[in-house]
VOBA-1610 file (N, C-alpha, C; in pm, whole numbers, padded with zeros to 5 digits, always signed):
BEGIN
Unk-00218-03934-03407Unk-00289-03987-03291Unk-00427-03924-03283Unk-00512-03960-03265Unk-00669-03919-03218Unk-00647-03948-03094Unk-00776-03863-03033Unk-00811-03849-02872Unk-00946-03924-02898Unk-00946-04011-02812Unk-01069-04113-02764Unk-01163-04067-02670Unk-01089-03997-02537Unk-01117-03932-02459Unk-01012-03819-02379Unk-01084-03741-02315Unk-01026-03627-02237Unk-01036-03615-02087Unk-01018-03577-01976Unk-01099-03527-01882Unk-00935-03472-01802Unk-01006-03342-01729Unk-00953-03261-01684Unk-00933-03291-01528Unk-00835-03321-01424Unk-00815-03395-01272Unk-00812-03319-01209Unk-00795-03246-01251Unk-00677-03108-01163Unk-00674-02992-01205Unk-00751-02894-01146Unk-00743-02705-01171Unk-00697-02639-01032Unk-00541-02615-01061Unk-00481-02537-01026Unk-00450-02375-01049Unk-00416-02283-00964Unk-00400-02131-00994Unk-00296-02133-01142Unk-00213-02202-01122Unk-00106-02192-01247Unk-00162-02277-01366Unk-00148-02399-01286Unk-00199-02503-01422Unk-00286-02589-01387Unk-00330-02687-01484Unk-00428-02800-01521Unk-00392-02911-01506Unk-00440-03060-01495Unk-00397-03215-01557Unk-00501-03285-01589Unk-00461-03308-01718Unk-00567-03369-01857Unk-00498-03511-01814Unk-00639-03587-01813Unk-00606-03759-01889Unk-00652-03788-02007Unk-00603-03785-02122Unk-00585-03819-02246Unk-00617-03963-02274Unk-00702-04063-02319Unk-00690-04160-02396Unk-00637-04134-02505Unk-00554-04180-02589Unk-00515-04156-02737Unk-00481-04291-02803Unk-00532-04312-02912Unk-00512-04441-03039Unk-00439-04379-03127Unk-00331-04463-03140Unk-00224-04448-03227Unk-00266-04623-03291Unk-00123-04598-03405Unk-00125-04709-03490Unk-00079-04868-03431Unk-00035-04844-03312Unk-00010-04955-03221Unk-00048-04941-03105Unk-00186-04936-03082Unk-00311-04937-03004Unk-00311-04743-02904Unk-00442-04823-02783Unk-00462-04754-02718Unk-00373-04687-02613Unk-00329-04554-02575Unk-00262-04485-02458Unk-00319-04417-02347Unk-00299-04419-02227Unk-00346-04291-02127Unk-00173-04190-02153Unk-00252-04058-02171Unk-00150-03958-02186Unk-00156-03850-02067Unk-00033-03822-01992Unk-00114-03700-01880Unk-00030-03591-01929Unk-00147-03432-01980Unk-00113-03332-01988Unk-00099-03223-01901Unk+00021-03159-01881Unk+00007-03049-01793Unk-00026-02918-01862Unk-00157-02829-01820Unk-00146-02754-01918Unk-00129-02631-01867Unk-00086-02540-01965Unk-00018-02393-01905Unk-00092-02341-01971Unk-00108-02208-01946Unk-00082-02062-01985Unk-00015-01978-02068Unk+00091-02051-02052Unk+00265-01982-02147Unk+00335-01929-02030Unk+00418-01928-02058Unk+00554-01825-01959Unk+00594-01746-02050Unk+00726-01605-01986Unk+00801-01552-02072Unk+00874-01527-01972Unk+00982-01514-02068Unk+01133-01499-01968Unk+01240-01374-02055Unk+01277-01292-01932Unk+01304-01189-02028Unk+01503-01189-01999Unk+01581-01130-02105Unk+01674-01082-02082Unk+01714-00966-02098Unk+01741-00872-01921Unk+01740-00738-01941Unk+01901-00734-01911Unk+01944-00603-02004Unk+02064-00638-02024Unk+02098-00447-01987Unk+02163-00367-01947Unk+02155-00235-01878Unk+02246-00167-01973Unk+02284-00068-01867Unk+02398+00047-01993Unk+02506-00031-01979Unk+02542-00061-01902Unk+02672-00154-01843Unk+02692-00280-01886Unk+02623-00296-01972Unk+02693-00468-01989Unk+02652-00606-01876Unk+02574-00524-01816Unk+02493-00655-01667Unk+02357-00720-01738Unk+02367-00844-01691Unk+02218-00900-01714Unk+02139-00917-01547Unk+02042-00881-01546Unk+01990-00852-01421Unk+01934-01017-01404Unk+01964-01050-01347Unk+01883-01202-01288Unk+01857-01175-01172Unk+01787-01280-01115Unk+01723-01331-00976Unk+01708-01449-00877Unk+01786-01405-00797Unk+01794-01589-00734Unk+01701-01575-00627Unk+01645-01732-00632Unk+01500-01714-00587Unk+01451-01908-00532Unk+01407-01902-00431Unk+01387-02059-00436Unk+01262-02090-00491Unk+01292-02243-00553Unk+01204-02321-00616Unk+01163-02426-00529Unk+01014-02421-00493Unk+00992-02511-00438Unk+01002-02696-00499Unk+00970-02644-00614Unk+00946-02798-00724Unk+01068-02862-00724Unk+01179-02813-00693Unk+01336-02842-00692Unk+01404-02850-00555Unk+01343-02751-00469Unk+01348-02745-00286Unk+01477-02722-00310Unk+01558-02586-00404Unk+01664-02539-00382Unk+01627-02380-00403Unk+01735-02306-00417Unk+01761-02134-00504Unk+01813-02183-00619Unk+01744-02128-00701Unk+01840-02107-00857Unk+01829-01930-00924Unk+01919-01960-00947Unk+01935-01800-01009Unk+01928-01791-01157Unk+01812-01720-01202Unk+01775-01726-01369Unk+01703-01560-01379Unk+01722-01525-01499Unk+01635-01441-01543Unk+01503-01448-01517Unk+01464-01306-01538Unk+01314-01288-01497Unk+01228-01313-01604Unk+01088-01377-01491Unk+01050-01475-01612Unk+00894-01486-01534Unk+00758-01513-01603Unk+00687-01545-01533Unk+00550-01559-01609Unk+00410-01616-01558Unk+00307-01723-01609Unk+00222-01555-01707Unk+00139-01595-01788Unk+00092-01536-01904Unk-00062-01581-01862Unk-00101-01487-01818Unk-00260-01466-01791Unk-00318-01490-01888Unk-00439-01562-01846Unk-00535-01608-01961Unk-00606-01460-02084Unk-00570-01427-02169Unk-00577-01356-02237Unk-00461-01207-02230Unk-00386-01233-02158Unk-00284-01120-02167Unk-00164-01111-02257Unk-00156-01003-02329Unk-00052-00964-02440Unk+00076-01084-02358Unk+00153-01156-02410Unk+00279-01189-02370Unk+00365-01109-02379Unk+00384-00982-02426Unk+00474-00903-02420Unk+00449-00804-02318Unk+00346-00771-02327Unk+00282-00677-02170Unk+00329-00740-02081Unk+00301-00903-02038Unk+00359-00984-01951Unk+00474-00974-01950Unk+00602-01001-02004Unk+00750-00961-02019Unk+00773-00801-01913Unk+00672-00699-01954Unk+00714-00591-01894Unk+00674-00599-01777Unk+00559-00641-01739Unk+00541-00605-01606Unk+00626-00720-01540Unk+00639-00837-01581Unk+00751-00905-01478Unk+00861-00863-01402Unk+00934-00774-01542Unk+01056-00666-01513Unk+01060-00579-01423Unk+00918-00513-01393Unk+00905-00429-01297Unk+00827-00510-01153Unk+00804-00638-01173Unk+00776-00691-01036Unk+00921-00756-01000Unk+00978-00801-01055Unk+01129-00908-01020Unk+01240-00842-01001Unk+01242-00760-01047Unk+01389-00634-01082Unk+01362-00518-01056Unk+01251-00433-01034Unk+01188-00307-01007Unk+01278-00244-01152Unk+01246-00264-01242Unk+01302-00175-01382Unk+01202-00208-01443Unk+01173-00077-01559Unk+01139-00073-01689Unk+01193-00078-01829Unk+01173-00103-01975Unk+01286-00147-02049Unk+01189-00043-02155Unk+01271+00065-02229Unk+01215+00140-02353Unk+01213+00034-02463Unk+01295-00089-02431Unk+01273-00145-02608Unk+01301-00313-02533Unk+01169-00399-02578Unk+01173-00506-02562Unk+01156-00619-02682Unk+01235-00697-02706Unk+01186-00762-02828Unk+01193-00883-02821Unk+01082-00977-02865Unk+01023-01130-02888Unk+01183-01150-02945Unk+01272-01292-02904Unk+01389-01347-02983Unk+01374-01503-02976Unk+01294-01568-02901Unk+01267-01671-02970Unk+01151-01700-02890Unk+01096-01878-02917Unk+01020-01917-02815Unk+01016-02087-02825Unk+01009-02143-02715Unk+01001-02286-02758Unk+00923-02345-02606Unk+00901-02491-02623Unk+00825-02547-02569Unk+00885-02601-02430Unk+00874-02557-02300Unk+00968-02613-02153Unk+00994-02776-02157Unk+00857-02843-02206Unk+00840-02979-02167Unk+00762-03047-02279Unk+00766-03082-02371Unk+00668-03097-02498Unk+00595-03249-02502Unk+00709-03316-02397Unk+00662-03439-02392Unk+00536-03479-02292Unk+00517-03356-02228Unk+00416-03397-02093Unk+00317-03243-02062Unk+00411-03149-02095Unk+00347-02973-02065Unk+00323-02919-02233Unk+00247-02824-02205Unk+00158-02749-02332Unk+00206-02619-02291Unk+00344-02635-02185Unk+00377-02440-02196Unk+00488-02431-02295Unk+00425-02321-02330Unk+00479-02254-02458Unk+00574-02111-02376Unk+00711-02114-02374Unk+00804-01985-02331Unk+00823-01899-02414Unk+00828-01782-02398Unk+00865-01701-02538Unk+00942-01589-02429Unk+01068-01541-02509Unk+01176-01529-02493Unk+01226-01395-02550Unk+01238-01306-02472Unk+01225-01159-02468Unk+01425-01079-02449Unk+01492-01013-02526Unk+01534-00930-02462Unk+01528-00757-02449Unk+01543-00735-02331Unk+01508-00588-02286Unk+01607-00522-02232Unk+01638-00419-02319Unk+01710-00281-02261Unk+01659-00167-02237Unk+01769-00052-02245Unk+01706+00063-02165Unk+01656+00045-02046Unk+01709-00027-01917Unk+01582-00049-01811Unk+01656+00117-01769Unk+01509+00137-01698Unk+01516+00237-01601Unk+01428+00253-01467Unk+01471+00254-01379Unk+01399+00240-01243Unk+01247+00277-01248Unk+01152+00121-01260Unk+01029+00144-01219Unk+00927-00003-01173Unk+00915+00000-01066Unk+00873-00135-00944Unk+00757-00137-00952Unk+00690-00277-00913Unk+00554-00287-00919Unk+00576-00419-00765Unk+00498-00459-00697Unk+00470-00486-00618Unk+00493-00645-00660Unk+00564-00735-00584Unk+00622-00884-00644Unk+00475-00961-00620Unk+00461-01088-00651Unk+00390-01165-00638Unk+00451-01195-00445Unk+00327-01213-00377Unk+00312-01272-00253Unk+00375-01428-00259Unk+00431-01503-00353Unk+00530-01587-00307Unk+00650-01606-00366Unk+00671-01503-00333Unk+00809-01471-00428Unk+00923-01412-00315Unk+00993-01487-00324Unk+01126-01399-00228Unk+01221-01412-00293Unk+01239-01281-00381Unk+01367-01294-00460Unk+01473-01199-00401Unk+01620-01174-00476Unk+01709-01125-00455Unk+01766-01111-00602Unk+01744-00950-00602Unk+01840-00931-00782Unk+01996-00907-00751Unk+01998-00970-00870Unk+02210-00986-00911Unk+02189-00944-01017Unk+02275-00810-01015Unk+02363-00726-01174Unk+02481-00857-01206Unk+02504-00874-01294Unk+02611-00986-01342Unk+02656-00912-01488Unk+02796-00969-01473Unk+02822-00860-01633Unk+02748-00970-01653Unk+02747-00945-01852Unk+02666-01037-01951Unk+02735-01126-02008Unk+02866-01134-02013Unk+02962-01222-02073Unk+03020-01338-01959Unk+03004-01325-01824Unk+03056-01395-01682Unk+02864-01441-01693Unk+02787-01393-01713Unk+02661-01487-01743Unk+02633-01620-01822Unk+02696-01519-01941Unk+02669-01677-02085Unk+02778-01754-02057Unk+02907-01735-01979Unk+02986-01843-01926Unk+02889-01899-01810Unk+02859-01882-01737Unk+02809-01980-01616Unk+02688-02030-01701Unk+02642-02016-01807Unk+02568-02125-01848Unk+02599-02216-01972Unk+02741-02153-02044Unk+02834-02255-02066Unk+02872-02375-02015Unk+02920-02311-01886Unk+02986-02410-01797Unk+02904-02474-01684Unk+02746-02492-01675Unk+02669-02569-01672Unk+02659-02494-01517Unk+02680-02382-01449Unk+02669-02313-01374Unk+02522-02281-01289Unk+02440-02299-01439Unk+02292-02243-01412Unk+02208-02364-01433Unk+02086-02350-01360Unk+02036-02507-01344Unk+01912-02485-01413Unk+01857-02361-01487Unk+01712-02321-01510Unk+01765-02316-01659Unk+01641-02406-01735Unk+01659-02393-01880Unk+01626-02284-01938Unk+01565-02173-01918Unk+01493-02075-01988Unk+01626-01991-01917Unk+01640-02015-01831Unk+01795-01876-01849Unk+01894-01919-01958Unk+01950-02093-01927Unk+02026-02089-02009Unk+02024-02049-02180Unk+01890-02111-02198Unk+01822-02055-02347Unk+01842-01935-02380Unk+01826-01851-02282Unk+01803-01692-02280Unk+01928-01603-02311Unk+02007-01686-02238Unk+02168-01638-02237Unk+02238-01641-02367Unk+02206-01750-02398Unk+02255-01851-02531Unk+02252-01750-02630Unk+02101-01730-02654Unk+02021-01664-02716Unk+02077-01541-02777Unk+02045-01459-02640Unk+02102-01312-02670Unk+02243-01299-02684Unk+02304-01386-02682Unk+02486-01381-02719Unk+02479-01408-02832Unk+02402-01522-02890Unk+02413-01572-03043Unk+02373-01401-03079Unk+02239-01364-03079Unk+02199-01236-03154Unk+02275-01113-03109Unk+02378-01118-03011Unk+02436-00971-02998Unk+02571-00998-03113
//
């Protein structure tokens, strides 16, 4: 596909919206892009066998869902720096050993965010001040009563379930 044209509608704190003309081999399209930043979403997993999540309402959904901690990637900031300090704004913990385990695309058909997908142990008690619209509530959950509730379709946030998946496949 080639781009014919571009233009940008919408600058938001989080994200963007591109209108795309695009020519493909069976003519002309308007395409609308949402564009991100990146996210990362981490799985912190303790001495105990708990994965620390956070239930938290979503306005875009106008419910609570409870997922791992996870959050937007500043325009030039390490994504892994991002991973840590999330941990210590969402969960008030720090993690001695965090490691990249996968990453994939939230929405590929419409969004340009790119998730990348962290798990972290060793936490040990250290808080940083939450984002001003954030009202969360952390849940210790063992880790095995986790990757079941997103087995069993329990959890409604894709980047937890990914996350869960994830770190069970690699443990």
């Amino acid at each position: 596909m080639d781009v014919v044209s571009s233009e940008k509608v919408f600058q938001g704190r989080a994200i963007s919206l591109r209108v795309d003309q695009v020519r493909a081999s069976n003519g002309t399209f308007q395409m609308e892009v949402l564009e991100h930043t990146g996210g990362v979403a981490v799985v912190p997993i303790d001495g105990d066998d708990n994965v620390w999540m956070v239930r938290q309402y979503r306005h875009a959904v106008r419910r609570e869902l409870l997922e791992i901690p996870a959050g937007t990637v500043k325009i030039g900031e390490d994504p892994a720096l991002c991973a840590a300090r999330e941990l210590q704004e969402e969960i008030g913990m720090k993690a001695d050993k965090i490691d990249l385990v996968g990453e994939f695309f939230l929405a590929p058909g419409y969004s340009s965010e790119l998730m990348r997908l962290y798990l972290a142990t060793g936490l040990t008690p250290s808080s940083l001040p939450q984002d001003e619209d954030e009202e969360i509530v952390v849940e210790k959950i063992p880790f095995a009563q986790a990757v079941q509730m997103a087995i069993k379709g329990e959890l409604h946030d894709a980047k937890s379930v990914a996350g869960l998946l994830l770190a069970a496949h690699l443990r």
